[in-house]
N, C-alpha and C positions, 0 to 999 in steps of 0.2 A: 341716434341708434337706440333700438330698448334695451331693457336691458334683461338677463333672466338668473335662473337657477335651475337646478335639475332635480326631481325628485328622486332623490338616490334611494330607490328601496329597491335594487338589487341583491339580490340576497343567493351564498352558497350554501348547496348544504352538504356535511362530508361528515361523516361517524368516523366520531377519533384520533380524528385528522386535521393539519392545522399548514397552511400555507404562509409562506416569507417570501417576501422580497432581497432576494442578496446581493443584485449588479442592477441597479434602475438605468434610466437609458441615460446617453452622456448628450449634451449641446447638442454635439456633432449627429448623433441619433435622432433626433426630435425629426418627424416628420414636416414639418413647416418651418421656415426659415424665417430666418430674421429679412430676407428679402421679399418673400411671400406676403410678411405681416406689411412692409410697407405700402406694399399695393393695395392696402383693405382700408391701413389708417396711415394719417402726417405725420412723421418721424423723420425728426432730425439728425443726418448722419451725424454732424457734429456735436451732436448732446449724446455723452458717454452714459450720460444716469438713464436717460430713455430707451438704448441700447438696453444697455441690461435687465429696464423692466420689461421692456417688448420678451427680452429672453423668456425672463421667469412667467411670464404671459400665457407664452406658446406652453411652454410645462404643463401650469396649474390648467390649462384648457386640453391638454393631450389626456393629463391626469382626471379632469372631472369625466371625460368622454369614456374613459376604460372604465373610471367606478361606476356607471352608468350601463354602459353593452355588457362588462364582464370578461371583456377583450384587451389584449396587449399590443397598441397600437404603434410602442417598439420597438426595438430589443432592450430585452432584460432576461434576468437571470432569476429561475425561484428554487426554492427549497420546497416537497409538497412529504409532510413527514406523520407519519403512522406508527397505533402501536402493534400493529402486525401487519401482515400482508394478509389480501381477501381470502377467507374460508373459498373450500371448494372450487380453488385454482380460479378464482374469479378475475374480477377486473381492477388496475389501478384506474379510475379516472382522474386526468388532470385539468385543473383549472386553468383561468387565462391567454383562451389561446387566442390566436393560430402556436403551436407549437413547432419546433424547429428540430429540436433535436434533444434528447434523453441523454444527460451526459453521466449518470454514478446513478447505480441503485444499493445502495451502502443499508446492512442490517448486524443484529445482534443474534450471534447464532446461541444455540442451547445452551453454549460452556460459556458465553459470555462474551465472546472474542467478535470485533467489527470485523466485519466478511464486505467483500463489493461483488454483487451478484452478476455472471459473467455475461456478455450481453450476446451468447451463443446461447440463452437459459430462458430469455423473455424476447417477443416481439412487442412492438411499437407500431400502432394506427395513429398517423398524424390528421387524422378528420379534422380540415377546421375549425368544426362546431362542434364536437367532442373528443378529443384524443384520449387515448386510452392505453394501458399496457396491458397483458396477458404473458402467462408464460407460454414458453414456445411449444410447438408441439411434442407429446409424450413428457412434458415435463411437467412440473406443481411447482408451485411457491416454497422457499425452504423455511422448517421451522423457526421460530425465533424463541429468545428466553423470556419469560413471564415478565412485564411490566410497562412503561411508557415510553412511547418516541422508540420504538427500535427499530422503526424501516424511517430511510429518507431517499425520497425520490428528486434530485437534481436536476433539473431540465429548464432549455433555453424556449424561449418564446417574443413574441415581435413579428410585426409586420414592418419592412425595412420600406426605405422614400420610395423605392422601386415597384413593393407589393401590396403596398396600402390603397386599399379602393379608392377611386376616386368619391363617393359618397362622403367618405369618412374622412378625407382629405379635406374636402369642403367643410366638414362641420367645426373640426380642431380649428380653423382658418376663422370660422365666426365666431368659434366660441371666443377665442385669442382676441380680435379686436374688439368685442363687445367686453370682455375684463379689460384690452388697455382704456376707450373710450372710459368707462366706468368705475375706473381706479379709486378713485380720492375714497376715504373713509366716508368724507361727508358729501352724501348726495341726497339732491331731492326729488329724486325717481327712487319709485319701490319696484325690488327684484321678484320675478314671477315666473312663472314657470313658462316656460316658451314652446307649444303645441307644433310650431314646423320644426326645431330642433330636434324634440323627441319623436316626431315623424321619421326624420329623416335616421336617425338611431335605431329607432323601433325595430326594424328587421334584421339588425347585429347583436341584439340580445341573443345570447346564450344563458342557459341557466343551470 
C-alpha cells in the first residue's frame, strides 16, 4: 500500500478570536472501529500491543482528516472565545463543524461581573458548512468591559457513526490502514501527497 501525507494548509481566519478544543472524541466516539480497521489490514486479536496501535491509528487518521476538511468528524467539545461580540449586532461564526448544539454564551459585562447570555437573547443557524449565531430578533449583543477573551462561545460539534457521510467514512478507514501498514519509524518508501485522498476530501472543505 502507498503511503501519503496531507498538505495541511487549511487555514482559519477569525479577528480576535482564538478557538480550543475542551472534550476531544473518546475510543467509543471514533468513527471507525477497531473492527472496521481489521477488514482493511491483518490484525491479530491476540496481540494487545496491535490493538492499541490499530486504536491510536483510527485517531491520528480521524485527526489528520479534520486538520485537512476543517471539520469535526466527531463529537467534541470547543471553546470559540472573543474580545467582544461583533459590532452592529453581527454574526458569531463558528469553526469546526457540523455543529450540534451552542451550549453557554458566557461574557464580561461593563461592571466587570461574568453574565451567561440567556438563550431567549441569540439565535443559532446550524448550516453545516457554516454555523453561525446572531442575536435574536429586536435584540443586539450586550456590551462587554474593555479588554481581552470577554465573550466565550461553548458549543458541541461532531459528526456521530450514524451521521458521518459515507465519503468521509471511507477516507478515515484509508487514511487509518495506510499509517498502520506504514508505522515503523524506519521505512524505505517516501510519504507524498496522495491526489485520490485529497479528491475525495476536496468537497468537505470548509473555510
Amino acid at each position: 500500500m502507498s503511503s501519503f501525507i496531507f498538505q495541511d494548509d487549511h487555514l482559519h481566519s477569525g479577528l480576535n478570536a482564538s478557538l480550543a478544543l475542551v472534550t476531544p472524541p473518546t475510543e467509543e466516539d471514533e468513527p471507525v472501529s477497531i473492527d472496521d480497521l481489521k477488514a482493511q489490514v491483518w490484525l491479530d486479536d491476540d496481540v494487545d500491543v496491535q490493538v492499541t496501535r490499530a486504536s491510536k491509528m483510527i485517531s491520528a487518521a480521524r485527526g489528520q482528516c479534520e486538520r485537512w476538511t476543517g471539520r469535526s468528524l466527531a463529537p467534541q467539545t470547543y471553546t470559540l472565545t472573543l474580545d467582544q461580540f461583533p459590532l452592529d449586532s453581527g454574526y458569531i461564526y463558528l469553526r469546526k463543524p457540523p455543529v450540534t448544539a451552542v451550549t453557554s454564551i458566557t461574557y464580561i459585562d461593563t461592571n466587570g461581573q461574568q453574565q451567561t447570555l440567556n438563550v431567549s437573547n441569540y439565535q443559532v443557524d446550524l448550516n453545516p458548512n457554516g454555523p453561525r449565531i446572531a442575536p435574536a430578533p429586536n435584540s443586539s449583543w450586550p456590551s462587554t468591559k474593555d479588554g481581552i477573551s470577554r465573550v466565550v462561545v461553548t458549543y458541541a460539534a461532531g459528526y456521530t457513526e450514524e451521521t458521518l457521510p459515507p465519503e468521509l467514512y471511507e477516507v478515515i478507514i484509508e487514511v487509518a490502514a495506510d499509517k498502520f501498514y506504514n508505522r515503523s519509524a524506519q521505512t524505505d518508501e517516501q510519504l507524498y501527497p496522495n491526489s485520490h485522498i485529497e479528491a475525495m476530501l476536496w468537497p468537505w472543505r470548509v473555510v
